[in-house]
C-alpha positions as YAML, in Angstrom:
chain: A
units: angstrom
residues:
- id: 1
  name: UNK
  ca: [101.36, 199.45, 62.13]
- id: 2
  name: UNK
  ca: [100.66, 196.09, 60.87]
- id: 3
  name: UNK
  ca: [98.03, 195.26, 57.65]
- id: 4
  name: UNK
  ca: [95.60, 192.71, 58.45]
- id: 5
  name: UNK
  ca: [93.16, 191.36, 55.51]
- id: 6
  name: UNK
  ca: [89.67, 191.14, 56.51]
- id: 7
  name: UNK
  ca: [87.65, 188.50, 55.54]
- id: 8
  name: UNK
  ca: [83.19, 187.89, 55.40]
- id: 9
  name: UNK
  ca: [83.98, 185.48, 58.19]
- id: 10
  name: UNK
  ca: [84.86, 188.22, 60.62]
- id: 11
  name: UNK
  ca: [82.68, 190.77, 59.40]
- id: 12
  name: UNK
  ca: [79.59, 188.93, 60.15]
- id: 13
  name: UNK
  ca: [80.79, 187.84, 63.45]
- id: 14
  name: UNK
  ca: [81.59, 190.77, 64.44]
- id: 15
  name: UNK
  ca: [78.20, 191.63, 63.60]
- id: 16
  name: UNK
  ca: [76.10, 188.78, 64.45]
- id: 17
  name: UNK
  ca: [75.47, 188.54, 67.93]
- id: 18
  name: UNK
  ca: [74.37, 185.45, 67.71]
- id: 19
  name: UNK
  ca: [77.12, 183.53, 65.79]
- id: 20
  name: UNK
  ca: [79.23, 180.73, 67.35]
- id: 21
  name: UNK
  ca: [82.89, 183.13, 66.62]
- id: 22
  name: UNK
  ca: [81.13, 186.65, 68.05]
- id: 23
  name: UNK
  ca: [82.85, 186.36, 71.39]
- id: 24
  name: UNK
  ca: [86.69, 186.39, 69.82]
- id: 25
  name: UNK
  ca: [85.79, 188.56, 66.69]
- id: 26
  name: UNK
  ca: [84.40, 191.03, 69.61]
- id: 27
  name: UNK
  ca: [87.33, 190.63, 71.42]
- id: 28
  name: UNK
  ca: [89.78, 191.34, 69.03]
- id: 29
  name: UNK
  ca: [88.24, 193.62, 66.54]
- id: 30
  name: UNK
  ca: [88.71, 197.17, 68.69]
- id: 31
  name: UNK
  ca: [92.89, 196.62, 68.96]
- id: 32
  name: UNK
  ca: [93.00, 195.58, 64.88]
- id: 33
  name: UNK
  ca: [90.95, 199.06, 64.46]
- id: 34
  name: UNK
  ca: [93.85, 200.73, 66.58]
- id: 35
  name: UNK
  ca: [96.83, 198.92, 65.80]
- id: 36
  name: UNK
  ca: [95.94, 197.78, 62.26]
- id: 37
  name: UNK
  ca: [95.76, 198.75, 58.76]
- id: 38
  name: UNK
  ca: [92.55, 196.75, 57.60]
- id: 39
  name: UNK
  ca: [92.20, 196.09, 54.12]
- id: 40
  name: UNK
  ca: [89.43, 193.89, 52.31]
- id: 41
  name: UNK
  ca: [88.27, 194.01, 48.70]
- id: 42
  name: UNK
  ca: [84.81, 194.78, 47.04]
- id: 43
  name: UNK
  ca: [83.76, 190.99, 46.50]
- id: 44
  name: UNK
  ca: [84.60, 190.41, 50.12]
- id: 45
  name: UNK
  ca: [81.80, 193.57, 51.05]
- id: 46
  name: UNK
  ca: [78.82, 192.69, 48.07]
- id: 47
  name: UNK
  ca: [78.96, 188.50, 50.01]
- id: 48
  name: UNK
  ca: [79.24, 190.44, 53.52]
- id: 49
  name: UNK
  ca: [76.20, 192.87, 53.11]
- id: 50
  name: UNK
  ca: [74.17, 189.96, 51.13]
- id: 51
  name: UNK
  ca: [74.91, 187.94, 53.78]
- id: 52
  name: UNK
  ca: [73.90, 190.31, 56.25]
- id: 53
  name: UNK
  ca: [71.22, 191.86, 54.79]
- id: 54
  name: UNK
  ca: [69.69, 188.19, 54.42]
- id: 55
  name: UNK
  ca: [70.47, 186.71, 58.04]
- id: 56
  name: UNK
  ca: [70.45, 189.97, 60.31]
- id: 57
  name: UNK
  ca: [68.17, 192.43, 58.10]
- id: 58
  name: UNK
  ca: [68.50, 196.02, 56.98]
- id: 59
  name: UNK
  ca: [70.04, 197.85, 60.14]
- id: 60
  name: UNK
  ca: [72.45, 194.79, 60.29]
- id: 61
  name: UNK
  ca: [73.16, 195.86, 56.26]
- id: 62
  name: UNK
  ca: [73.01, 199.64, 57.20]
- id: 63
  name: UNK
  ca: [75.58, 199.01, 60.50]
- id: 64
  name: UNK
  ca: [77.76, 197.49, 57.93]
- id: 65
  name: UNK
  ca: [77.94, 200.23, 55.53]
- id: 66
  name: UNK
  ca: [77.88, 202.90, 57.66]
- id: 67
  name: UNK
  ca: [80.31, 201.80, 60.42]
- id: 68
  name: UNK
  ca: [82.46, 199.73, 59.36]
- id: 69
  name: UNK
  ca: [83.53, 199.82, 55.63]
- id: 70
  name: UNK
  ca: [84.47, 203.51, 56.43]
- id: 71
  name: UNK
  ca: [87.01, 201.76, 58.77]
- id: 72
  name: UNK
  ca: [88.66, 199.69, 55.97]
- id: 73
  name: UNK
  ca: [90.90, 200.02, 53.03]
- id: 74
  name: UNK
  ca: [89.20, 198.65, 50.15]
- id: 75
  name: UNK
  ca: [91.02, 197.35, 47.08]
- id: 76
  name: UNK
  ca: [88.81, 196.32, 43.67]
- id: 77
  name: UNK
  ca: [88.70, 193.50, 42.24]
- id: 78
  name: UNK
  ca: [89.40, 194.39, 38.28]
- id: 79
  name: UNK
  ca: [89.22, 192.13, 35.57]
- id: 80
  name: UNK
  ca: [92.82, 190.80, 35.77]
- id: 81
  name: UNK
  ca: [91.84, 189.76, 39.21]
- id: 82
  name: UNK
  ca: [88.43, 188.44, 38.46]
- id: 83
  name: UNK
  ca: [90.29, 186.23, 36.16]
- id: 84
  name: UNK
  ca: [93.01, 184.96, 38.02]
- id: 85
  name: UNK
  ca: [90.88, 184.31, 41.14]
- id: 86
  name: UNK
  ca: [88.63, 182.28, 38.70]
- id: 87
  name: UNK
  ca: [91.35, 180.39, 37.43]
- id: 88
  name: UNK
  ca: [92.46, 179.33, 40.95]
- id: 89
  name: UNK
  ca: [89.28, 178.07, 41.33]
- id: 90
  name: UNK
  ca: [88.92, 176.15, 38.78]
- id: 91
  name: UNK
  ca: [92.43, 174.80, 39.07]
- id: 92
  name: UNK
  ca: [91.89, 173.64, 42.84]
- id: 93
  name: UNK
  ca: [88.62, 171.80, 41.64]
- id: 94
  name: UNK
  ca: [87.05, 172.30, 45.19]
- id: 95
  name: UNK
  ca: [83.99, 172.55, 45.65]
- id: 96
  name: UNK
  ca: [84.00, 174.87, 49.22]
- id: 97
  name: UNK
  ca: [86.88, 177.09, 48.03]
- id: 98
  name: UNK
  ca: [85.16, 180.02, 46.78]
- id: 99
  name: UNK
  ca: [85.99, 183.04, 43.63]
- id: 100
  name: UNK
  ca: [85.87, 185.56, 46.95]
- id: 101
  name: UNK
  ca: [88.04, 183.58, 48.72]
- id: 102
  name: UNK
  ca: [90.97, 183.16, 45.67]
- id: 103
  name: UNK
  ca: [90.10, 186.46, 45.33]
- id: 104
  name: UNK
  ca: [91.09, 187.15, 48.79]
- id: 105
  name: UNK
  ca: [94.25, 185.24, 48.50]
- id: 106
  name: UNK
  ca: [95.47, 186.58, 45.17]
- id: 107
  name: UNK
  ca: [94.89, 190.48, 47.16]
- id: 108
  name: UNK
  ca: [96.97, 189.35, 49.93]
- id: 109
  name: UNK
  ca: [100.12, 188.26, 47.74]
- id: 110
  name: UNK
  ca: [99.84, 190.97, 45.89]
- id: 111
  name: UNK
  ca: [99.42, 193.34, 48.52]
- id: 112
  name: UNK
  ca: [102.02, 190.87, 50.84]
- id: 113
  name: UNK
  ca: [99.45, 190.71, 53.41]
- id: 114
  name: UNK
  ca: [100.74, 187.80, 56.17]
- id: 115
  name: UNK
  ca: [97.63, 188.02, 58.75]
- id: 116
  name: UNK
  ca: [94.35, 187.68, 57.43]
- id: 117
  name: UNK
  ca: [91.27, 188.57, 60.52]
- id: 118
  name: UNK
  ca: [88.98, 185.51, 59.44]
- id: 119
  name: UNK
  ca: [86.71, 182.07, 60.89]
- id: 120
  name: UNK
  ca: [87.93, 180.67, 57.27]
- id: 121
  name: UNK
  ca: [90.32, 177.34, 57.06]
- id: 122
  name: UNK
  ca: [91.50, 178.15, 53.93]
- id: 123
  name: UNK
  ca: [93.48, 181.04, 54.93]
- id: 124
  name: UNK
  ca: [95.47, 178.74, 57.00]
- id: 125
  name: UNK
  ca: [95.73, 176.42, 54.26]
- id: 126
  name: UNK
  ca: [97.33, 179.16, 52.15]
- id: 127
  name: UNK
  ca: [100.09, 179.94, 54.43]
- id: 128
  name: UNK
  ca: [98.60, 183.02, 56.16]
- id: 129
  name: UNK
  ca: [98.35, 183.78, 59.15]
- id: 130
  name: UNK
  ca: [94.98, 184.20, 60.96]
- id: 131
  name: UNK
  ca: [93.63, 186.01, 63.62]
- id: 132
  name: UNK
  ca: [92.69, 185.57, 66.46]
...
């Protein structure tokens, strides 16, 4: 069984209807839940359900909670890691690459997670793999 990161991007397609990446998140998201381990991290679900909660609403936010966290592995992001994710930051010195997302990267070497289920560039930039 493979480990797949999952990142806001994916979440909230897979939620929004509406968004431009719903089709392939759709698509792909019911063989990751059989085939995959999927692991995320706390700061990845607190900008997910703020996200949600904003754009979709409450049943969007309640959906997310109740159906799909349950489905993933979720690692926390301690004070070590706050740290070092806001170092990276601040070391790239860009302004789109966010503390979630070197927070997201810094989980996946850690954990030596390869394929990362996001609509984000900067996995890809990183080295990782990304899905679909």
């Amino acid at each position: 069984m493979s480990v797949v990161f999952v990142d806001t991007s994916a979440l909230y397609a897979v939620l929004d209807r509406d968004d431009s990446n719903h089709a392939r998140a759709a698509a792909i998201w019911p063989g990751l839940l059989r085939e995959s381990t999927l692991v995320t991290h706390n700061y990845v679900l607190v900008e997910t359900a703020a996200l949600i909660q904003h754009r979709l609403g409450l049943g969007a936010a309640r959906a997310l909670a109740t159906e799909i966290v349950p489905l993933l592995s979720v690692g926390w992001i301690d004070q070590h890691r706050h740290a070092a994710a806001q170092h990276a930051v601040l070391a790239a010195a860009r302004k789109r690459l966010s503390l979630v997302d070197c927070a997201s990267f810094l989980v996946m070497r850690e954990c030596g997670i390869e394929q990362a289920f996001c609509f984000d560039a900067h996995f890809k930039e990183q080295g990782f793999e990304v899905l679909p």
